[in-house]
MARZARO-794544 format. One line per field, with one value per residue (C-alpha): residue number from 0; residue in one letter; x, y, z. Coordinates in Angstrom, 1 decimal, always signed. Layout:
# residues N
pos [NUM / ...]
code [A / ...]
east [X / ...]
north [Y / ...]
up [Z / ...]
END
This chain:
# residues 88
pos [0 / 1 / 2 / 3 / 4 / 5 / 6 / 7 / 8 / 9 / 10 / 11 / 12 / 13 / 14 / 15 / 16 / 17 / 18 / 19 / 20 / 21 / 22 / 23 / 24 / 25 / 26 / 27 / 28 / 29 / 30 / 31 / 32 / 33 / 34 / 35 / 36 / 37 / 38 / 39 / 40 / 41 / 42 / 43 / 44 / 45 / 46 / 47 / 48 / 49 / 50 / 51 / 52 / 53 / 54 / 55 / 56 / 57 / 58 / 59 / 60 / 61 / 62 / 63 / 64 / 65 / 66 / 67 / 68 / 69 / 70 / 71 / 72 / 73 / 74 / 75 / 76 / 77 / 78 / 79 / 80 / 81 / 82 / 83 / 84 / 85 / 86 / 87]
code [X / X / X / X / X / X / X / X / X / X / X / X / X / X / X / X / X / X / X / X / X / X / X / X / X / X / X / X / X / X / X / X / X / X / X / X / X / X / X / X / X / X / X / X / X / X / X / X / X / X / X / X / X / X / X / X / X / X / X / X / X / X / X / X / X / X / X / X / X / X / X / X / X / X / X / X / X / X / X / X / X / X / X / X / X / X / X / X]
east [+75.2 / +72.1 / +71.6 / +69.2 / +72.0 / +74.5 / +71.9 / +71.2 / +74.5 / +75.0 / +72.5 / +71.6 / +69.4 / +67.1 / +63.5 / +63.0 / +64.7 / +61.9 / +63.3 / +61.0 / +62.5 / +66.1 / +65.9 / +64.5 / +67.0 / +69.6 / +68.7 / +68.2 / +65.5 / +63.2 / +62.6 / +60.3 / +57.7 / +58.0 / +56.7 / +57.5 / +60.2 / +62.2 / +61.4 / +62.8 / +65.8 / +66.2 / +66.1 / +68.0 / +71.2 / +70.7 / +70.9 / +73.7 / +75.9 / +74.6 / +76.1 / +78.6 / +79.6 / +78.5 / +80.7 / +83.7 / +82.6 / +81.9 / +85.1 / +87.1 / +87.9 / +89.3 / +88.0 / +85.3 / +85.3 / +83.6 / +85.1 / +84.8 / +80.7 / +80.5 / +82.4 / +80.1 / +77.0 / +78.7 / +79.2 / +77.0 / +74.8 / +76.7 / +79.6 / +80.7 / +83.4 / +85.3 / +84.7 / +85.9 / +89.0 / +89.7 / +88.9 / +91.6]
north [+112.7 / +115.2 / +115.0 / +118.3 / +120.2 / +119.4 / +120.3 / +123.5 / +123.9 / +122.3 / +123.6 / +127.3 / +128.9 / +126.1 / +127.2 / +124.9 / +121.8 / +119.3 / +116.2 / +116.2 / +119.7 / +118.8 / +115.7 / +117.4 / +120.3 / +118.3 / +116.2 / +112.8 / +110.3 / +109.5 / +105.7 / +105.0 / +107.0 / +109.6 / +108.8 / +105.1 / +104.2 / +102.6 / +105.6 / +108.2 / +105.8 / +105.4 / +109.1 / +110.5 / +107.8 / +109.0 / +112.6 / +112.2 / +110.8 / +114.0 / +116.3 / +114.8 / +115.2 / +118.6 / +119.4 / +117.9 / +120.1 / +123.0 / +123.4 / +122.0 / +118.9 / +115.2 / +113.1 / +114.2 / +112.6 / +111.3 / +114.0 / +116.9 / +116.2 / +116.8 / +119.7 / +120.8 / +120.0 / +122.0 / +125.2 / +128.2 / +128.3 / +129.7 / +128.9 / +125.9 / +127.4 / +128.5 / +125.4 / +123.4 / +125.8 / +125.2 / +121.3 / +121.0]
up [+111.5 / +110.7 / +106.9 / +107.9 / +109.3 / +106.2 / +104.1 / +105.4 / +104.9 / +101.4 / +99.8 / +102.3 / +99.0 / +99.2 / +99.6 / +102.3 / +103.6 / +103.5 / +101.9 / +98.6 / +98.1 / +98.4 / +96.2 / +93.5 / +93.8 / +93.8 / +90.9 / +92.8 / +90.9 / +93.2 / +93.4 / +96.3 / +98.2 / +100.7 / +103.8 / +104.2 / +106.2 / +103.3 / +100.7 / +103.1 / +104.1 / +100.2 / +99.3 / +101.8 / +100.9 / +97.5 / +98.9 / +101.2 / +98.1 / +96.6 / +99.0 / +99.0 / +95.3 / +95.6 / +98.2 / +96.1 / +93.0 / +94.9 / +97.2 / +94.3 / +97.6 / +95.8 / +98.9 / +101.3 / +104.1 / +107.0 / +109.4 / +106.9 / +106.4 / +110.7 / +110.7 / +107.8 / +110.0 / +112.9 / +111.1 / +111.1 / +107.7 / +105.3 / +106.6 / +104.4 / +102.7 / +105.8 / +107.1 / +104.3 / +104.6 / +108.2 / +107.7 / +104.7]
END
């Protein structure tokens, strides 16, 4: 799994994908620093759970699951909701 490639997906209005970016967009406390193995292991777990919960609340899906966040990462940006579709 690319958490780049769902994110580009997740969040395509983002102004840029850089990991500081997305976990401040999406709300995620920060709890270690970037740049250090462990901070950016840290922040992107917190992010993934993230997108995750965004894709439930966005797509109105109950369980997201493991297969449903790769065919997410294979679409074509801006192309969640068909995929989501397709998927459930």
């Amino acid at each position: 799994m690319c958490s780049l490639r769902v994110a580009r997906r997740v969040y395509p209005a983002a102004a840029n994908h850089k990991l500081a970016t997305l976990v401040a967009l999406a709300g995620v406390r920060q709890a270690m620093q970037y740049h250090r193995a462990m901070g950016d292991a840290e922040m992107t777990a917190r992010l993934w759970v993230r997108m995750v919960e965004e894709v439930r609340r966005e797509h109105g899906v109950a369980g997201v699951s493991l297969e449903l966040m790769q065919a997410l990462q294979s679409c074509r940006v801006g192309g969640a909701a068909e995929a989501v579709a397709r998927f459930g």
